[in-house]
BAFI-921202 format. One line per 4 residues: number of its first residue (from 1); their letters; for each residue x, y, z of N, C-alpha, C. Coordinates in steps of 0.001 Angstrom, whole numbers, plus 500000, padded with zeros to 6 digits. Each point is the difference from the previous one (the first is absolute). Last residue first. Layout:
<pts>
NUM = a = X Y Z X Y Z X Y Z  ...
</pts>
This chain:
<pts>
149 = xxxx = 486364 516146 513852 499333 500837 500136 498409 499583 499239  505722 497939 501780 498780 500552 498981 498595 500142 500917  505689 498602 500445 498909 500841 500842 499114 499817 498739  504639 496828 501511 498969 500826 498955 498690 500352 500234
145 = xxxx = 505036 500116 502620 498723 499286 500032 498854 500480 498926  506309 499717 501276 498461 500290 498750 498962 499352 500345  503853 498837 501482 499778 500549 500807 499057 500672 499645  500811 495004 498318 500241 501789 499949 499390 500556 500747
141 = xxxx = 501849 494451 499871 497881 501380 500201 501012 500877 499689  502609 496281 498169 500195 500483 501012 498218 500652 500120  502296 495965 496891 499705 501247 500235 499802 500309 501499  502045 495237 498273 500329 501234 500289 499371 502019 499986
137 = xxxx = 498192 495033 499726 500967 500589 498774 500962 500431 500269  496238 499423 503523 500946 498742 499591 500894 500014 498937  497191 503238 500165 500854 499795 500984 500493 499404 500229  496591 499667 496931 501377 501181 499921 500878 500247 500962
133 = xxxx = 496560 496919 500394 500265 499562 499214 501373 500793 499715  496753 501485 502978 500783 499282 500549 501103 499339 499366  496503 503165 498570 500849 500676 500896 501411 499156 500274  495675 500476 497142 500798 498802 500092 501410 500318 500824
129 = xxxx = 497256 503221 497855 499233 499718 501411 500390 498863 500596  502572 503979 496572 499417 498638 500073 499125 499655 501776  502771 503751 496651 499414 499967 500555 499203 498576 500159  505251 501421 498883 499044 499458 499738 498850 500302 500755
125 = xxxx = 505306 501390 498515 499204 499791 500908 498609 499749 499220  505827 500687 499869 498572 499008 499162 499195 500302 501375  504571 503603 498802 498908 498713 501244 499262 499591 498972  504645 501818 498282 498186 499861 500379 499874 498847 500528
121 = xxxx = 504675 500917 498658 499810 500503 501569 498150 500338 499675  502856 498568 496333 500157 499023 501011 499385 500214 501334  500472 502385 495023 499017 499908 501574 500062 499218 500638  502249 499129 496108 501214 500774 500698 498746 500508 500975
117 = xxxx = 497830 495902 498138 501355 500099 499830 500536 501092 500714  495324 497974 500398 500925 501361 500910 501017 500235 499145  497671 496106 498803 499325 501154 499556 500973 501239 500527  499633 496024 501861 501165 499542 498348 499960 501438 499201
113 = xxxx = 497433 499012 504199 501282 500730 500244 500809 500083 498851  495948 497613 499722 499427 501517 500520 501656 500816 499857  500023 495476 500102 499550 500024 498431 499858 501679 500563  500612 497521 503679 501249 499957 499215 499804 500696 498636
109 = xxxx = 495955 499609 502462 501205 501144 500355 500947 500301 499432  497019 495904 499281 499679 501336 499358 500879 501503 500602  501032 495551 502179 500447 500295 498457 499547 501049 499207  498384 499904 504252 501355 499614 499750 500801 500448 498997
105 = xxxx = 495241 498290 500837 500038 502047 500169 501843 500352 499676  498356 494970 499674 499651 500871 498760 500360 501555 500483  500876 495940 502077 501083 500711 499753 499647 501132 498931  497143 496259 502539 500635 500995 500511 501109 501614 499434
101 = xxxx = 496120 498444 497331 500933 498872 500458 500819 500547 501198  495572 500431 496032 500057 500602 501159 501269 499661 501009  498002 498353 495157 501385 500244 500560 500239 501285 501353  495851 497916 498716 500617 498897 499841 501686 500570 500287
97 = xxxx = 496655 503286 499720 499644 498895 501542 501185 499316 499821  500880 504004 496976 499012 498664 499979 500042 499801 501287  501696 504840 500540 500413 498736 499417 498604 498928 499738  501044 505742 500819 499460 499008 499673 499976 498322 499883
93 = xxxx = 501521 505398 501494 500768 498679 499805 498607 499245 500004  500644 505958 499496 499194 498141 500003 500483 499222 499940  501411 504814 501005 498864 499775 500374 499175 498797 499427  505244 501937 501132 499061 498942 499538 498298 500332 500133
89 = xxxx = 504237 503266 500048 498778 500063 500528 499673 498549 499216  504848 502267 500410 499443 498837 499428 498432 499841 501119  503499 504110 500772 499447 499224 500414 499154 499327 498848  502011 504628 500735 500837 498696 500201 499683 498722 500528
85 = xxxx = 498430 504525 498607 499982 499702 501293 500819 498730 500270  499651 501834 495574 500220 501394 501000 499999 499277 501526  499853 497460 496147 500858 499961 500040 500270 501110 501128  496308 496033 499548 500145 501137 500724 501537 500749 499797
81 = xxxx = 497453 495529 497350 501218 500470 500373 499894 501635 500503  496209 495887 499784 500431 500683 499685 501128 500902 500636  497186 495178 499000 500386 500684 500699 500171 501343 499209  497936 495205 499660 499917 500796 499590 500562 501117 500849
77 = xxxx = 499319 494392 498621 500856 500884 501279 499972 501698 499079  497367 494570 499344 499904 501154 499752 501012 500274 501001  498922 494988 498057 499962 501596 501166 500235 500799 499372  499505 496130 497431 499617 498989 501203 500351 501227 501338
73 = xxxx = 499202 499260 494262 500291 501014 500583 499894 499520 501730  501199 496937 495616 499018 500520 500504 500472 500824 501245  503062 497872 496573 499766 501398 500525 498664 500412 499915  502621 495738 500733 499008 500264 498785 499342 501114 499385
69 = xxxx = 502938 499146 504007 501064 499688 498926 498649 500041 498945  498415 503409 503619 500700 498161 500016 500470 499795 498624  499731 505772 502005 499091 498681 499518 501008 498577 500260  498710 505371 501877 500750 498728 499985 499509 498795 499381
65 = xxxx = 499657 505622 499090 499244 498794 500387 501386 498939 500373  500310 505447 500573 500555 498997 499802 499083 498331 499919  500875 506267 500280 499083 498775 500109 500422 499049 499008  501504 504635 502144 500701 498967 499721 498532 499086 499917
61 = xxxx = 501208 505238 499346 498717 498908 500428 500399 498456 499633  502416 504802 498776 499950 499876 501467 499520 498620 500661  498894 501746 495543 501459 499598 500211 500317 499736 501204  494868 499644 498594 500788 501130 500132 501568 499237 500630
57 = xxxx = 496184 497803 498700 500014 500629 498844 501522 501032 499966  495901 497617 502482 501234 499234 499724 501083 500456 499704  495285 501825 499812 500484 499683 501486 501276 499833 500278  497744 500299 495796 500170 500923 500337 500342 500642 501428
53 = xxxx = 499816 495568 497381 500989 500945 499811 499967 501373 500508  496326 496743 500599 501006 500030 501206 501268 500339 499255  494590 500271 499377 501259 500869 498966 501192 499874 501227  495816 497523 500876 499896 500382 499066 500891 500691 499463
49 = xxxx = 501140 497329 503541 499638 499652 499007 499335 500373 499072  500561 502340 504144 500804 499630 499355 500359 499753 498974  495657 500816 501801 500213 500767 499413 501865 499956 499535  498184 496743 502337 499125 499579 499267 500403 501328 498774
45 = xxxx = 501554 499623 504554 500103 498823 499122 500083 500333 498587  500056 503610 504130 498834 499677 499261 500794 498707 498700  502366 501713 504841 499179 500275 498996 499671 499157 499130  502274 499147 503985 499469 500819 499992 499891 500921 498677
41 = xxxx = 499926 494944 502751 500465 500635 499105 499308 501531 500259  500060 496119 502854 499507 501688 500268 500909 500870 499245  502139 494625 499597 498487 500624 500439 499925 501386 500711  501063 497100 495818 500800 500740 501208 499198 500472 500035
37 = xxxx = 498789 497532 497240 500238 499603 500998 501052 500408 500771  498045 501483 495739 498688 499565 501143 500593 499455 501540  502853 500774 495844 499541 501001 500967 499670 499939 500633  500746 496379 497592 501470 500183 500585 499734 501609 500949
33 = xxxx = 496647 497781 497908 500019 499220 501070 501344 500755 500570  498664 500835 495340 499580 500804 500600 499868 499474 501935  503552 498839 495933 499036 499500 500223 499302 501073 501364  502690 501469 495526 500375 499819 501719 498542 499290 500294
29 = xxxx = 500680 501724 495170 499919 498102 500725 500302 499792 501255  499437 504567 498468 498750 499125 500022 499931 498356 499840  503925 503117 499305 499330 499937 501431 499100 499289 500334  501484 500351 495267 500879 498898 500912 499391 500454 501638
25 = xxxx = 497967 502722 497201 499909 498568 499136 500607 499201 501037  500961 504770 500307 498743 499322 500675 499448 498665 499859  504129 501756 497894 500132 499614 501712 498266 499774 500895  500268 501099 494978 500867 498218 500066 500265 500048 502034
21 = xxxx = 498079 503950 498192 499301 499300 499822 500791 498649 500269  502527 503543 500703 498806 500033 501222 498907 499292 499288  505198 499642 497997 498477 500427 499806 498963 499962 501077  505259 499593 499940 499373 499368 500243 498298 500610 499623
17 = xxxx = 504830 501805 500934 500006 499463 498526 498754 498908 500021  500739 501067 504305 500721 500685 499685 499962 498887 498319  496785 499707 503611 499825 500964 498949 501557 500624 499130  498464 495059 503769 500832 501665 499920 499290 500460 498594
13 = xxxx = 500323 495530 504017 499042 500503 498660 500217 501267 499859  503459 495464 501548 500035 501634 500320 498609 500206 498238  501440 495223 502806 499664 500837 498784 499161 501005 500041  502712 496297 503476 499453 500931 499846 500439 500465 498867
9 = xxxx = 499445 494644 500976 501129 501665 499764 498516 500845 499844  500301 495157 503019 499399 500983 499364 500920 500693 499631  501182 496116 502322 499729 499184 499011 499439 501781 499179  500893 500303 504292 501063 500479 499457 500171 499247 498569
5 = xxxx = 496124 498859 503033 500315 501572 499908 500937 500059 498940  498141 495219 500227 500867 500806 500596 500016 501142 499599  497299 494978 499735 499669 501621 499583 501050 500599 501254  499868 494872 498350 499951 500781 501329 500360 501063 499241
1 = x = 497932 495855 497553 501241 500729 500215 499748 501173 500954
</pts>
């Protein structure tokens, strides 16, 4: 049977009425491939998965696994809601290989914007090296160049 993107729901991992022990429990079934493979991650894996409620955690912090009708976990989308600057900061889209599809950045938008309700007016932006992929989406470059030191 042919593996389709829009075959995935996103399931929101949160602290709200939620024990930072039962959210580290359920993190630690993110398969660790779904990090490893974005690539020029930028930080430490490994120290995630040791206390990732304390990463996760904050109201602002949208993180979302995607799982298949058996609800094995098959991506990750972790963002966060900028209410002062106005702007949805993705900093991970993740998908399986298998549901890699054209329409996957797409639809994960559609799902991003479900979010705006009366903020209708944030930007989504993303740091990615997959430049081309997002563009083809519709993102744009920013006039923003990121400097470090």
């Amino acid at each position: 049977m042919e593996k389709k993107f829009s075959d995935l729901k996103f399931v929101r991992i949160n602290n709200q009425g939620t024990s930072p022990e039962i959210i580290d429990m359920v993190f630690r079934q993110i398969p660790k491939k779904l990090f490893e493979q974005v690539k020029d991650v930028e930080f430490n894996i490994d120290l995630l998965y040791q206390a990732p409620s304390r990463f996760i955690s904050n109201a602002n912090t949208m993180f979302y696994v995607l799982t298949n009708d058996t609800d094995i976990i098959k991506g990750i989308l972790w963002a966060y809601v900028n209410i002062l600057t106005e702007k949805i900061q993705v900093n991970i889209l993740s998908i399986d290989k298998e549901y890699q599809f054209s329409d996957a950045i797409e639809k994960t938008l559609e799902f991003i914007r479900s979010w705006q309700g009366e903020n209708e007016n944030l930007k989504i932006q993303i740091v990615t090296i997959r430049t081309k992929a997002y563009e083809e989406a519709g993102f744009e470059k920013s006039k923003h160049i990121l400097m470090e030191i």
